[in-house]
PDB file of N, CA, C and O in Angstrom, chain B, residues numbered from 101:
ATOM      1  N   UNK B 101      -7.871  29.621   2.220  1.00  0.00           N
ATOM      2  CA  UNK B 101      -6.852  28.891   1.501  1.00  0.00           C
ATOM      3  C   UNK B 101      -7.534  27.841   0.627  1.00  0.00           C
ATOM      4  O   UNK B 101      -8.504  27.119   0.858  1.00  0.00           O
ATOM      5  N   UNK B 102      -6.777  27.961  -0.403  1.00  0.00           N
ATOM      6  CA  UNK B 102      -7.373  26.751  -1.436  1.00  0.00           C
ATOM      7  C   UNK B 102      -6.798  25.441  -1.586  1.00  0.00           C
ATOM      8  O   UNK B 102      -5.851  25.547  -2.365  1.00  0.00           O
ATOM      9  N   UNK B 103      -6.947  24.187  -1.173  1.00  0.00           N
ATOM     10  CA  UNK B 103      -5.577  23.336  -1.795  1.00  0.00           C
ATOM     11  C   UNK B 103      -6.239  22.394  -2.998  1.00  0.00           C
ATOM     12  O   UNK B 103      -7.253  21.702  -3.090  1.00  0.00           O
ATOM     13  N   UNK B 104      -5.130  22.735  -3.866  1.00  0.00           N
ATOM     14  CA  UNK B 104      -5.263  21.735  -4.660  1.00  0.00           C
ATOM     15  C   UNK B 104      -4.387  20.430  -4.857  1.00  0.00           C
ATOM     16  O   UNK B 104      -3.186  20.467  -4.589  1.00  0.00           O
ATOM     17  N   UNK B 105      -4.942  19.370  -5.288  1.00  0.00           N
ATOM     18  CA  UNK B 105      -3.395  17.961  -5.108  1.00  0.00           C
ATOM     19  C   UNK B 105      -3.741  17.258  -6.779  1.00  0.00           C
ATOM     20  O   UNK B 105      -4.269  17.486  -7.868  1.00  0.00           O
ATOM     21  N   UNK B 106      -3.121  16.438  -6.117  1.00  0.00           N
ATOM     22  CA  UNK B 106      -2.803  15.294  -7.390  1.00  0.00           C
ATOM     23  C   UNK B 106      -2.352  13.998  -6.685  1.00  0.00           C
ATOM     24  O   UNK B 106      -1.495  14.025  -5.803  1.00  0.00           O
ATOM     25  N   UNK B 107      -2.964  12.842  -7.106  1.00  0.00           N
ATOM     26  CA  UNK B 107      -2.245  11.539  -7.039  1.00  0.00           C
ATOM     27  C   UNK B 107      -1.330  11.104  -8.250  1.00  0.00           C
ATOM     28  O   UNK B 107      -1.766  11.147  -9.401  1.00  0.00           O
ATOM     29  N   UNK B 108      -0.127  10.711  -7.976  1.00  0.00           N
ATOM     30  CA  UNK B 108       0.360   9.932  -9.294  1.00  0.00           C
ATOM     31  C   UNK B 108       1.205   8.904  -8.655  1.00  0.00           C
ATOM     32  O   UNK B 108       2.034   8.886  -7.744  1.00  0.00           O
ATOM     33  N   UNK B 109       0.506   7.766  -9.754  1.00  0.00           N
ATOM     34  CA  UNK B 109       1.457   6.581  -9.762  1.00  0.00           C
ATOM     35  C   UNK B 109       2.318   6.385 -10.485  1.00  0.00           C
ATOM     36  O   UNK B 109       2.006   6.604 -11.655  1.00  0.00           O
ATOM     37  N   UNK B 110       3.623   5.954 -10.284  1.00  0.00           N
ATOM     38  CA  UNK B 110       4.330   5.577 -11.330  1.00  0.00           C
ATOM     39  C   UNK B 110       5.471   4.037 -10.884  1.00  0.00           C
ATOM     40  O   UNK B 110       5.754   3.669  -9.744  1.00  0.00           O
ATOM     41  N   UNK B 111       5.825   3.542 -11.911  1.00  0.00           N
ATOM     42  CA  UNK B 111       6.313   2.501 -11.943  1.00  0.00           C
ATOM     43  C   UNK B 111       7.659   2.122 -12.441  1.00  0.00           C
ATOM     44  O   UNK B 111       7.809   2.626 -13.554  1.00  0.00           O
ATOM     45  N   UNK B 112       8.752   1.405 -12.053  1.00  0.00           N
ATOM     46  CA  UNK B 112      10.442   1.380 -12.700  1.00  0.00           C
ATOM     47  C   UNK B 112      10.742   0.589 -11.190  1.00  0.00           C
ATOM     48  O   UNK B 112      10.037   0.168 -10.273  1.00  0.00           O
ATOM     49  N   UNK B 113      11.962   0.635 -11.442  1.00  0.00           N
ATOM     50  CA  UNK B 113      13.255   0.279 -10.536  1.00  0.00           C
ATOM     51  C   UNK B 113      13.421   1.292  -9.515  1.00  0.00           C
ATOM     52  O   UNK B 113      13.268   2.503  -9.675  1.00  0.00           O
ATOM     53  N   UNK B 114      13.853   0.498  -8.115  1.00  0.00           N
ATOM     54  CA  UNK B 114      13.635   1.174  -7.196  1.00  0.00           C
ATOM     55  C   UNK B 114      14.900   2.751  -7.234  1.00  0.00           C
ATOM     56  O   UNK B 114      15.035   3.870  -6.738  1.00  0.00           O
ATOM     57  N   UNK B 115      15.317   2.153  -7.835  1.00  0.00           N
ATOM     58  CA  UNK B 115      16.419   3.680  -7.980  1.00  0.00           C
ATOM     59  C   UNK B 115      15.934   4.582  -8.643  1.00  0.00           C
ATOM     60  O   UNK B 115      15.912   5.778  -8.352  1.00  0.00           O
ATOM     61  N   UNK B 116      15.552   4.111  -9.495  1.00  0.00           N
ATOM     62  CA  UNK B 116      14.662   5.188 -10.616  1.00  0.00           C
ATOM     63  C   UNK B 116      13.354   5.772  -9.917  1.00  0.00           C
ATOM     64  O   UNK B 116      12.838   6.830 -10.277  1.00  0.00           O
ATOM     65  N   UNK B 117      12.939   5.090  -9.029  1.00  0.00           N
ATOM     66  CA  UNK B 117      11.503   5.792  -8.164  1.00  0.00           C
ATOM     67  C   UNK B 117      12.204   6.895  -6.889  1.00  0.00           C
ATOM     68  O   UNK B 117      11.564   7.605  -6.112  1.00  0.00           O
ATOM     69  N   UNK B 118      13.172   6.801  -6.957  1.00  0.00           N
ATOM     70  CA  UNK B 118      13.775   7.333  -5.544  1.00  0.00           C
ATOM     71  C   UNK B 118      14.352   8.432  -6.029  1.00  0.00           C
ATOM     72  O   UNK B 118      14.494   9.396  -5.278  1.00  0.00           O
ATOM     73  N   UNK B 119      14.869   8.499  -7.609  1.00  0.00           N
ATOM     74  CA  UNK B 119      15.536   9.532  -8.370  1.00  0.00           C
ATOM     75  C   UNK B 119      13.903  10.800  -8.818  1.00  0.00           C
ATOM     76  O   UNK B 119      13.747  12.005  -8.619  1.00  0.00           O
ATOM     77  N   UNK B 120      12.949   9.674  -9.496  1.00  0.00           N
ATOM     78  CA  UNK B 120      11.916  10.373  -9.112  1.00  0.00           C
ATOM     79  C   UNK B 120      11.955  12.001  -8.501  1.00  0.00           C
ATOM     80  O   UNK B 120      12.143  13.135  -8.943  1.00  0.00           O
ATOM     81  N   UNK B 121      11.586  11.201  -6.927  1.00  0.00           N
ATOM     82  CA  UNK B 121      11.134  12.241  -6.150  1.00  0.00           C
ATOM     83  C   UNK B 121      12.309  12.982  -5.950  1.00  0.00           C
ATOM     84  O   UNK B 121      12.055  14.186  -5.929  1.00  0.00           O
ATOM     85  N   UNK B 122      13.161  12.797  -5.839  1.00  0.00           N
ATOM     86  CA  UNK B 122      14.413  13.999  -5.365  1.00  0.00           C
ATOM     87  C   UNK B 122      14.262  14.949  -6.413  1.00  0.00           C
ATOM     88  O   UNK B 122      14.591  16.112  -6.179  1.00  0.00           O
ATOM     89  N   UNK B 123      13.711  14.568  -7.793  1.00  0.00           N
ATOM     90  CA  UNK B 123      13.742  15.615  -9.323  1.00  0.00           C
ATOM     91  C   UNK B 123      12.679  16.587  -8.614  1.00  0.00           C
ATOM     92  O   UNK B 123      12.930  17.748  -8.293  1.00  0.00           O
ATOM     93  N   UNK B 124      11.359  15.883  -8.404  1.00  0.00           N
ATOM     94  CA  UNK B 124      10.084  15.900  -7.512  1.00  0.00           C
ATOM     95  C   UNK B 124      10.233  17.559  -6.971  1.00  0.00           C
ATOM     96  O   UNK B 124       9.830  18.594  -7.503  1.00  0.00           O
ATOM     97  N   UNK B 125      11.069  17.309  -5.549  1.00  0.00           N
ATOM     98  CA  UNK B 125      11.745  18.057  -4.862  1.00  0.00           C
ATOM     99  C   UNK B 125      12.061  19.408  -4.987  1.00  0.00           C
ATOM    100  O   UNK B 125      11.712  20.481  -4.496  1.00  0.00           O
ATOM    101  N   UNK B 126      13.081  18.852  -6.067  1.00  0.00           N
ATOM    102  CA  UNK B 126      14.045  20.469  -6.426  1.00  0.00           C
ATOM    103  C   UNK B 126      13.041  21.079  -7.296  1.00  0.00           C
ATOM    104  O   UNK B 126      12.793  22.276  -7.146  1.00  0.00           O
ATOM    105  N   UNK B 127      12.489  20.451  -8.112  1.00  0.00           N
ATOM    106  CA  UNK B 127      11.675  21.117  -9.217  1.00  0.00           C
ATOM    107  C   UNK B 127      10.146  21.980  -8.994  1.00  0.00           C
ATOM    108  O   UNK B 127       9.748  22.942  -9.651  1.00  0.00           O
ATOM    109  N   UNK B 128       9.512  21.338  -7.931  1.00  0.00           N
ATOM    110  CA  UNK B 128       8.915  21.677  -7.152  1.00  0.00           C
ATOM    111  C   UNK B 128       8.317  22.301  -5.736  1.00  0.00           C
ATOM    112  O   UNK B 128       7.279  21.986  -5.155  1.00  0.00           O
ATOM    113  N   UNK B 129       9.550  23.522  -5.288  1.00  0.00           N
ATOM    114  CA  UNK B 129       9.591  23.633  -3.895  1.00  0.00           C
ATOM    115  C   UNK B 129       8.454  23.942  -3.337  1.00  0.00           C
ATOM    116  O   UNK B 129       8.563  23.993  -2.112  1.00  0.00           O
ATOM    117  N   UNK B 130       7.612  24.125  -3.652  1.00  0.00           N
ATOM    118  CA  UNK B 130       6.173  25.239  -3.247  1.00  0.00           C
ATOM    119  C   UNK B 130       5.184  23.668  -2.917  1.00  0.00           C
ATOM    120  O   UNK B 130       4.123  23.893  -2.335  1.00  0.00           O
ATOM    121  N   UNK B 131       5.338  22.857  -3.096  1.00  0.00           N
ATOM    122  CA  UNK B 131       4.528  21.784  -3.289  1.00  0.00           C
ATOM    123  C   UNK B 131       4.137  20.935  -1.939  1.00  0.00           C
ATOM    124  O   UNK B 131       5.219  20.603  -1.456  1.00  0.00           O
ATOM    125  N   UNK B 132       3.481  20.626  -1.431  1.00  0.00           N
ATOM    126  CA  UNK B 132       3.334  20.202   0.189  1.00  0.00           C
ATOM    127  C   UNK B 132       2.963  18.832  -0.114  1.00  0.00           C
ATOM    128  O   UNK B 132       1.969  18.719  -0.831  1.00  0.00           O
ATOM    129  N   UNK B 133       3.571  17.697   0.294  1.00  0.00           N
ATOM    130  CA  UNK B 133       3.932  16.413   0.517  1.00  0.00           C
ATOM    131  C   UNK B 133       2.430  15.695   1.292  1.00  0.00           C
ATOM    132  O   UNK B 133       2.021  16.109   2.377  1.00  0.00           O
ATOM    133  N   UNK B 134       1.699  14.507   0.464  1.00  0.00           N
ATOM    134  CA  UNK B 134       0.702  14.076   1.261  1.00  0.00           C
ATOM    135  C   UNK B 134       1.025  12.566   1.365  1.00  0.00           C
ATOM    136  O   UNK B 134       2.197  12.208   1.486  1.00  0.00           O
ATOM    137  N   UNK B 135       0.183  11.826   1.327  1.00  0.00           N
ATOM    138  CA  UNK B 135       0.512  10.169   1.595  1.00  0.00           C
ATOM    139  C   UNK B 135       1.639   9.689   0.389  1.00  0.00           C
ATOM    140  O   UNK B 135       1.462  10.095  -0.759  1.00  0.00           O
ATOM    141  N   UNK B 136       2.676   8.903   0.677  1.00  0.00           N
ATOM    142  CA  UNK B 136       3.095   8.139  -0.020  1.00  0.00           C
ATOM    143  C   UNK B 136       3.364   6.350   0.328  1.00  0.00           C
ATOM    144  O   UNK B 136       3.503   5.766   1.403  1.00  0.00           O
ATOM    145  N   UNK B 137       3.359   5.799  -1.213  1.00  0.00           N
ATOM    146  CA  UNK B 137       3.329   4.689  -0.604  1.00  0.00           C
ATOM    147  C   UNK B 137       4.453   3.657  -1.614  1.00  0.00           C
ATOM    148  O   UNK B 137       4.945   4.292  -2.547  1.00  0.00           O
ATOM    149  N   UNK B 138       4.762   2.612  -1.549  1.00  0.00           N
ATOM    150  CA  UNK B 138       5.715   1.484  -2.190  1.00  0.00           C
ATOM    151  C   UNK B 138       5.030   0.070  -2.029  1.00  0.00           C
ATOM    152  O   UNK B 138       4.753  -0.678  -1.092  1.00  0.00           O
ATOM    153  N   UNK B 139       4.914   0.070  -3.203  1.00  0.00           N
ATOM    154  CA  UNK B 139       4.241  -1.677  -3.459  1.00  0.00           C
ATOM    155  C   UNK B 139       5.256  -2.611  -4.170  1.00  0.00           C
ATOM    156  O   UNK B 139       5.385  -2.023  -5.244  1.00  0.00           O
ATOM    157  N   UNK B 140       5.989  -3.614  -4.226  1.00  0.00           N
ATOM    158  CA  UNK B 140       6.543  -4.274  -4.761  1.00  0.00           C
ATOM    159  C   UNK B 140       6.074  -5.694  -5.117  1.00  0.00           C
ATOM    160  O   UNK B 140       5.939  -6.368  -4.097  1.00  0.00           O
ATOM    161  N   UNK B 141       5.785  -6.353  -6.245  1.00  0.00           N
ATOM    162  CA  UNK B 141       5.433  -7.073  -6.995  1.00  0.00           C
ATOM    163  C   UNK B 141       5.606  -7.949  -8.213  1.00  0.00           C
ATOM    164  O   UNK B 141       5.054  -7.948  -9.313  1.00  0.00           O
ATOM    165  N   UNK B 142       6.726  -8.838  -7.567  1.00  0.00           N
ATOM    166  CA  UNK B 142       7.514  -9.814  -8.950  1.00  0.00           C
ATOM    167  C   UNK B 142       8.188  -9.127  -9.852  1.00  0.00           C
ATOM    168  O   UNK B 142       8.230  -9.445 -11.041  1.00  0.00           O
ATOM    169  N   UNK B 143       8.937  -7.837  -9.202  1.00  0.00           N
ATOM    170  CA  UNK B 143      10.220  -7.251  -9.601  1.00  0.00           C
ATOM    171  C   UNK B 143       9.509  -6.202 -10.089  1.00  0.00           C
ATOM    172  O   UNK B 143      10.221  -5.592 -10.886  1.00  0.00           O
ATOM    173  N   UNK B 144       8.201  -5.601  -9.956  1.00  0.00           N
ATOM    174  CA  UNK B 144       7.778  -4.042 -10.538  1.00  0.00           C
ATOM    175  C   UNK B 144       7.187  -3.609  -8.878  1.00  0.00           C
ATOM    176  O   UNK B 144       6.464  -4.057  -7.988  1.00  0.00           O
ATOM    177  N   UNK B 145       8.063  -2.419  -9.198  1.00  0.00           N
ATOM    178  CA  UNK B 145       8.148  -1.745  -8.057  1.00  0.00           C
ATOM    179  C   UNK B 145       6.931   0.015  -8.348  1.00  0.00           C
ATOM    180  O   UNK B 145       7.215   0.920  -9.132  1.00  0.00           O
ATOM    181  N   UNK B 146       5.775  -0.034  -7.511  1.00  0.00           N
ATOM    182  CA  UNK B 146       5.275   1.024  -7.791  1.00  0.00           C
ATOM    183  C   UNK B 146       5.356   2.469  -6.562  1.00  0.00           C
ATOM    184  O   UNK B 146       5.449   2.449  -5.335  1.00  0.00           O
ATOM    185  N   UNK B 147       5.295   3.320  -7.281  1.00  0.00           N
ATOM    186  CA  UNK B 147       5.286   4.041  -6.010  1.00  0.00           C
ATOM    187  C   UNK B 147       4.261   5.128  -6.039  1.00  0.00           C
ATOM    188  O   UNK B 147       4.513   5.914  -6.953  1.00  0.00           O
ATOM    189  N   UNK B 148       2.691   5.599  -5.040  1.00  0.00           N
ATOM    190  CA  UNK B 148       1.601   6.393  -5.674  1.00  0.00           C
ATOM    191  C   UNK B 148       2.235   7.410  -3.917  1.00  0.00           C
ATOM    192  O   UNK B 148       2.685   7.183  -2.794  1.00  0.00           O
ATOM    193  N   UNK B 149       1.797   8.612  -4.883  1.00  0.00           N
ATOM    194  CA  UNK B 149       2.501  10.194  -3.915  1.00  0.00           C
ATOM    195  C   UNK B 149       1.309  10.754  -4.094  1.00  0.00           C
ATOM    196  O   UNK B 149       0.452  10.427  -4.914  1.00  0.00           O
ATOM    197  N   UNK B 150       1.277  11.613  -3.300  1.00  0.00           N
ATOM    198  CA  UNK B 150      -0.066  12.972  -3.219  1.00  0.00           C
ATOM    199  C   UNK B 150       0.777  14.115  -3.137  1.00  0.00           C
ATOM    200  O   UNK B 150       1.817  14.250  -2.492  1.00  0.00           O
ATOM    201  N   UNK B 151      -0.019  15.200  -4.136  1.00  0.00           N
ATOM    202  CA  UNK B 151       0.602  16.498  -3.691  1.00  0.00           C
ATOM    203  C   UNK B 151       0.487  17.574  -3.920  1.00  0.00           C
ATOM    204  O   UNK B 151       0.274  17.913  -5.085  1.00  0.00           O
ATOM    205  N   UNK B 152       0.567  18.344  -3.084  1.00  0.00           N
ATOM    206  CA  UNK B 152      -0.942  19.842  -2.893  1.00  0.00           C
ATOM    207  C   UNK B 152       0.471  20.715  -2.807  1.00  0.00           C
ATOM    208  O   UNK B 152       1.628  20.701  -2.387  1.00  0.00           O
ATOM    209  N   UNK B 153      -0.840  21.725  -3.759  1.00  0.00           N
ATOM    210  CA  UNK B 153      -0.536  23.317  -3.452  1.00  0.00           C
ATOM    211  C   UNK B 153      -1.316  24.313  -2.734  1.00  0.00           C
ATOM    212  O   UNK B 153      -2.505  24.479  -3.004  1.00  0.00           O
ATOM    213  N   UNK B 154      -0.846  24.840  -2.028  1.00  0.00           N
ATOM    214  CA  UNK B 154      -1.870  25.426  -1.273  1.00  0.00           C
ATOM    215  C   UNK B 154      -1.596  27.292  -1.378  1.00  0.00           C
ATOM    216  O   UNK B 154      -0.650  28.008  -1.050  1.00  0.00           O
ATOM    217  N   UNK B 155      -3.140  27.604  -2.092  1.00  0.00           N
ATOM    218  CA  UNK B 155      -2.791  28.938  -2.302  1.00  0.00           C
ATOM    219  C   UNK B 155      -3.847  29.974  -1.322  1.00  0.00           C
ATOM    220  O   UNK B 155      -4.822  29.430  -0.803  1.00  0.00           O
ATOM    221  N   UNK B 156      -3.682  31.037  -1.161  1.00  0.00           N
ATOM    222  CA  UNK B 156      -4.606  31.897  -0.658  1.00  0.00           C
ATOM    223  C   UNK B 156      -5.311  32.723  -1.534  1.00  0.00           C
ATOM    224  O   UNK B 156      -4.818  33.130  -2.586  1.00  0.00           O
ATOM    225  N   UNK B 157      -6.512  33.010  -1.131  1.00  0.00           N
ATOM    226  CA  UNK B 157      -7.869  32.923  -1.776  1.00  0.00           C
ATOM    227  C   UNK B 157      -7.828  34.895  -1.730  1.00  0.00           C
ATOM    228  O   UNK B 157      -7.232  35.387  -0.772  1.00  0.00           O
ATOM    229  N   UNK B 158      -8.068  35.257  -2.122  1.00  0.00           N
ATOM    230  CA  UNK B 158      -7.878  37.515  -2.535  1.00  0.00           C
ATOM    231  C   UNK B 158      -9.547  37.788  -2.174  1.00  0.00           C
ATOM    232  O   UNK B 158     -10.156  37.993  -3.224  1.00  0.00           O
ATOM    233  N   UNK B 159     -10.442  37.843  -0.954  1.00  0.00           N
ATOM    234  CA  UNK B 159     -11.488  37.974  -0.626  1.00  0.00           C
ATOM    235  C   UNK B 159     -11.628  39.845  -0.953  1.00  0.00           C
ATOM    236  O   UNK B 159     -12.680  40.437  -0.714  1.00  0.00           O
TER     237      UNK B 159
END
């Protein structure tokens, strides 16, 4: 098996980070969920996600 990921940060209002991932979600079902996190900071709210695909390798 191969996995590949991605980190991304992104930044807005906490509704808008939460709308985010639910898009995240549907748009992406195949996608396997790694660390996430929420930092808040004098009203900017960040939020950094990990997230792998994991495929099998045709030996």
């Amino acid at each position: 098996m191969i996995r590949q990921g991605v980190a991304l940060t992104v930044s807005g209002g906490y509704p808008d980070l939460t709308r985010y991932v639910a898009v995240l979600e549907s748009a992406l079902p195949y996608v396997r969920w790694g660390g996430m996190s929420l930092k808040a900071d004098q009203g900017l709210t960040e939020l950094t996600l990990q997230l792998f695909l994991l495929d099998e390798v045709a030996r």
